[in-house]
Phi, psi and omega in degrees: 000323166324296201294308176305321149343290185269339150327315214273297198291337204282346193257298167312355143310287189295300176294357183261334178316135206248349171282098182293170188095335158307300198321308174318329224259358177268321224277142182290153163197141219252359180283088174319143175061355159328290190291310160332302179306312164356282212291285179308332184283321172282338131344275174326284183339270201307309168333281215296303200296327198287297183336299193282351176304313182304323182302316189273315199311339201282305178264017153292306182329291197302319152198133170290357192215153161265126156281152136232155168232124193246132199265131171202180176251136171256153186256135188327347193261001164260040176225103146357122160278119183299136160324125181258114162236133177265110184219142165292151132337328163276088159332296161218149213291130165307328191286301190301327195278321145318310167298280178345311179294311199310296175332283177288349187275314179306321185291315183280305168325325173289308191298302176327293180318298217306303184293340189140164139257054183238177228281322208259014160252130231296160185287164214277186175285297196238134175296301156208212197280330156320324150317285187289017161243348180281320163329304218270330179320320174298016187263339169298294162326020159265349168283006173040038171306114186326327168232053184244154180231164205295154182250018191207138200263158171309307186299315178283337149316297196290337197284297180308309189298316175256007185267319149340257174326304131350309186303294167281029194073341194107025161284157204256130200280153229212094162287321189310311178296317185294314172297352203261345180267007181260334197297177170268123164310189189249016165275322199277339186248016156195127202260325163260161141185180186180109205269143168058018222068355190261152173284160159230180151284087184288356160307295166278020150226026184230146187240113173306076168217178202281132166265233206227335234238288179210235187222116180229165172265134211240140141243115160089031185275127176209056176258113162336180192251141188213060189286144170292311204271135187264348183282292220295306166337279212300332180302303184269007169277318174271004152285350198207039154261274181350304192304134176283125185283142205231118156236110182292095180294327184212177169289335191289166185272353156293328208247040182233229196185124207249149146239115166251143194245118150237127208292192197259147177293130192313324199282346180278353197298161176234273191229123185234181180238010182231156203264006156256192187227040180267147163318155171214100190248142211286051197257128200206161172296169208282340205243344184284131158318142170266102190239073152340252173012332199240336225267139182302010194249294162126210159207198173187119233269080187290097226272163149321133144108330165320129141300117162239135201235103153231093208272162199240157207242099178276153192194109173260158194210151186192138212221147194273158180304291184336318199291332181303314213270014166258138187297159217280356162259027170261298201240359164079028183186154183228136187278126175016277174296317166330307192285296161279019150293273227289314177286307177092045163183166205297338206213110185247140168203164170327292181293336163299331147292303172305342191268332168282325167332320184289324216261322161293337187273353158313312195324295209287021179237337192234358193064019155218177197231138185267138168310329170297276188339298196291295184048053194222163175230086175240161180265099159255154185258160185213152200310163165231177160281023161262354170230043181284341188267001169286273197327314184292343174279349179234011175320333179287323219272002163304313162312004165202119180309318179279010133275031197290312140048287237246139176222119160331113175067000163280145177251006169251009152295149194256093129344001170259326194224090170262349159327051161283013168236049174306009159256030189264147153202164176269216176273143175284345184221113179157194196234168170216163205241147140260127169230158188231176194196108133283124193236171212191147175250146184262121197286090151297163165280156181276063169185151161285355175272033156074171176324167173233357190195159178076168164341339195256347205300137213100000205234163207207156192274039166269002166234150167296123183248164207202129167216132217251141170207125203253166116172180215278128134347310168206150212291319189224177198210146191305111152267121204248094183257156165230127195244166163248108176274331160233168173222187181316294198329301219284308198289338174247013148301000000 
C-alpha cells in the first residue's frame, strides 16, 4: 500500500512538473525501452549542463570580466614627441681626460712632497699624466658593459680610491658627475639644426646626460636631473625649465626636425665598447631614464657619412574608468596613481619600474647602485671604486631585467619563473612610438671650403658628418581603448 502511494505521489509530481522532458516519463507508449532511452538521454543533459556551469564558474575565478578593444584614429598632434639621445662613440673625450689627469696627477704631486722622502713613503701611484689617465680609463666600468673586463687589480683600485677621494677632500666623489664632465660636449657633437625649417641653436635644446650606455645630447628631455651634487640638481633641473618646448602638428618631413652630428677626430678617441664609430641615437618617452637594456624602442646606429629619415608612428591606448575596477594583474596594466603608488614617486612607466628593479637587485648583490647604470635621484648608497670588482662580477645578468634576481647558490630563486619583477607592468594610458629607419649616403666635398648650400653649408668632411631627419609618419595614428564590456553580473545570466 505504501509502495503504491509513492508511485501515486511520483507521477502526480512528474505531471504537474514545470521542468522539461518529465512529463513523457508518465505517459504510455508501445515502443520498448523507449522511456529508458529518455531517461539517459535527460541524464547526459543535466551531467553535460553541470560541466559547463562548472566551466564557466572556473573561468569567472580566472577572470570576471570581459575587455574589449576598440581600436580608432587620432591626429597626430595629440602625441608627445619622444625624447632623442645623440651618443658618440667616444665614450671619453681624450683631451678633457687629459685636463683631468693633470688635476690628480698635480694633487698626487702635492701629497708626495707633503709626506716626505723617507724610506717608509708610499711609491707615487701613476708615473706621470699620461699614466693617470690610462688609470682613470677604469671610470668606464661602471657601466658595467657585458664584455668589458676589469683594467685594475684590487690593490690599485684602493690606491686609485683614495687618491680620488683626497682630491675632493674626503668627500665622497660622484662617478656620475665625473663621466658626464670627460664626456664631448654636445656643441661639438651636434652642430646644426633646424626645427620647422627655421635654425636653431643646438646649444640650447640639447642636454648633456648620463645613460645607461654612456653620457648622450638629450632632445625634448624633460626627466629631473638625477645629479649626484644637490648645486648641480638644481642647475640642471632650471636648464630644462629653459628649454623651448617643440610641439609637433604634422606628418611632413618639412615640418619635422633636421640635425647634423659631427663625431670627434680619431686622435680624441679613448674607448668605445663597440667595434665602428657610428653614431647612436636613443629613442624613449620624454620622461623616462635612457636605459638600453630595458627600454622597449631600442636604438639605432647612425653610420658616418649617412642621411639618415626616421620617421616615427605613435600608437595610443587608452582604458575607461570602469576598467580600474579589475585588478591590475587582470587587466595587465596599471593606471597613473597605481603606478606612482607601486613606485612611491611622481612618475611611473614600464621602464621605470625595471630601472628601480635594477637598482634593487645592485643593492642586493654588491649593497650599491652603480650610478651611470641607476639613473635615478631616490637615496641609495652608490658604488666607488672600491666596488668595481662586485659590480664586473655580476655585470652580465644587469642586460636583461627579469634575472636581476638570480644569484649564483640562492636557493630562494624560483628557476622555473625567472621573471622577478612580475609587478612591473605597463601603462593603462599613454602612447607607444614604432620606429623605422631610411638611410642614404651623404655626397662629400671634392674641395676644403666645404658644402655649399643647405644645412651643411660651411661645413667640411675633416670630421665625420652624419645627418638625422625625425618626424611623424603619418597625419593620423592608431588609438586603441579598453573598455569592460561584461561582468560577473553578465557572466552568471
Amino acid at each position: 500500500m505504501a509502495e503504491s502511494t509513492t508511485r501515486r505521489l511520483f507521477k502526480d509530481f512528474l505531471r504537474n512538473s514545470y521542468i522539461n522532458g518529465l512529463q513523457p516519463l508518465i505517459l504510455h507508449t508501445p515502443v520498448r525501452y523507449a522511456k529508458a532511452l529518455w531517461l539517459a538521454f535527460l541524464a547526459v543533459v543535466i551531467v553535460w549542463t553541470h560541466i559547463v556551469i562548472v566551466n564557466l564558474t572556473l573561468e569567472y575565478i580566472v577572470q570576471p570580466t570581459e575587455i574589449h578593444m576598440a581600436p580608432n584614429l587620432v591626429h597626430v598632434s595629440n602625441s608627445p614627441f619622444p625624447a632623442i639621445g645623440v651618443c658618440s662613440a667616444n665614450m671619453i673625450s681624450k683631451r678633457l681626460m687629459r685636463d683631468y689627469a693633470e688635476k690628480i696627477f698635480a694633487h698626487q704631486s702635492t701629497l708626495t712632497s707633503n709626506i716626505g722622502n723617507s724610506s717608509d713613503s708610499p711609491s707615487p701611484f701613476a708615473l706621470d699624466v699620461d699614466d693617470m689617465a690610462r688609470r682613470l680609463l677604469v671610470l668606464t666600468n661602471f657601466y658595467a658593459n657585458a664584455h668589458d673586463e676589469p683594467q685594475l687589480q684590487s690593490t690599485e683600485l684602493g690606491q686609485l680610491h683614495r687618491l680620488v677621494s683626497s682630491y675632493y677632500n674626503g668627500v665622497e666623489y660622484s662617478v656620475h658627475d665625473i663621466l658626464r664632465e670627460l664626456s664631448p660636449d654636445c656643441g661639438d657633437l651636434v652642430v646644426r639644426g633646424i626645427v620647422y625649417g627655421v635654425p636653431v641653436n643646438t646649444s640650447q635644446l640639447f642636454l648633456k646626460r648620463a645613460t645607461s650606455a654612456s653620457v648622450c645630447c638629450i632632445f625634448n628631455y624633460r626627466r629631473p636631473s638625477y645629479s649626484r651634487l644637490p648645486l648641480r640638481r638644481m642647475q640642471d633641473d632650471e636648464e630644462m625649465a629653459a628649454l623651448p618646448k617643440v610641439v609637433f602638428e604634422s606628418n611632413s618631413i618639412l615640418n619635422g626636425i633636421q640635425f647634423v652630428l659631427q663625431d670627434t677626430l680619431p686622435q680624441d678617441f679613448t674607448q668605445t665598447f663597440f667595434s665602428n664609430t657610428a653614431f647612436r641615437l636613443l629613442i624613449f618617452p620624454q620622461e623616462d631614464y635612457a636605459a638600453v637594456q630595458s627600454n622597449v624602442h631600442g636604438e639605432i646606429l647612425v653610420d658616418h657619412e649617412t642621411i639618415v629619415e626616421i620617421p616615427i608612428q605613435p600608437k595610443f591606448f587608452d582604458s575607461s574608468v570602469t576598467v580600474q575596477g579589475v585588478s591590475p594583474m587582470i587587466r595587465r596594466c596599471y593606471f597613473a596613481k597605481e603606478g606612482k603608488k607601486l613606485l612611491n614617486q611622481s612618475y611611473y612607466s614600464l621602464d621605470e619600474c625595471r630601472l628601480l628593479c635594477r637598482i634593487q637587485s645592485m643593492m642586493q648583490h654588491c649593497g650599491c647602485a652603480s650610478t651611470p647604470l641607476a639613473g635615478s635621484s631616490i637615496n641609495f648608497t652608490h658604488c666607488t671604486l672600491l666596488d668595481l670588482p662586485c659590480l664586473m662580477k655580476w655585470k652580465r645578468i644587469w642586460h636583461n631585467y627579469n634575472e636581476y634576481a638570480y644569484v649564483e647558490g640562492n636557493e630562494q630563486v624560483d628557476h622555473k619563473n625567472p621573471d622577478q619583477c612580475p609587478h612591473c607592468l605597463p601603462t593603462c594610458n599613454g602612447v607607444f612610438f614604432e620606429i623605422v629607419s631610411n638611410v642614404a649616403p651623404l655626397r662629400r666635398t671634392y674641395n676644403s671650403s666645404g658644402y655649399f648650400h643647405g644645412l651643411l653649408k660651411g661645413l667640411n668632411n675633416e670630421r665625420p658628418l652624419s645627418v638625422i631627419k625625425l618626424f611623424f609618419k603619418l597625419r593620423f595614428a592608431q588609438a586603441t581603448q579598453m573598455d569592460m564590456v561584461g561582468d560577473w553580473v553578465v557572466l552568471l545570466s
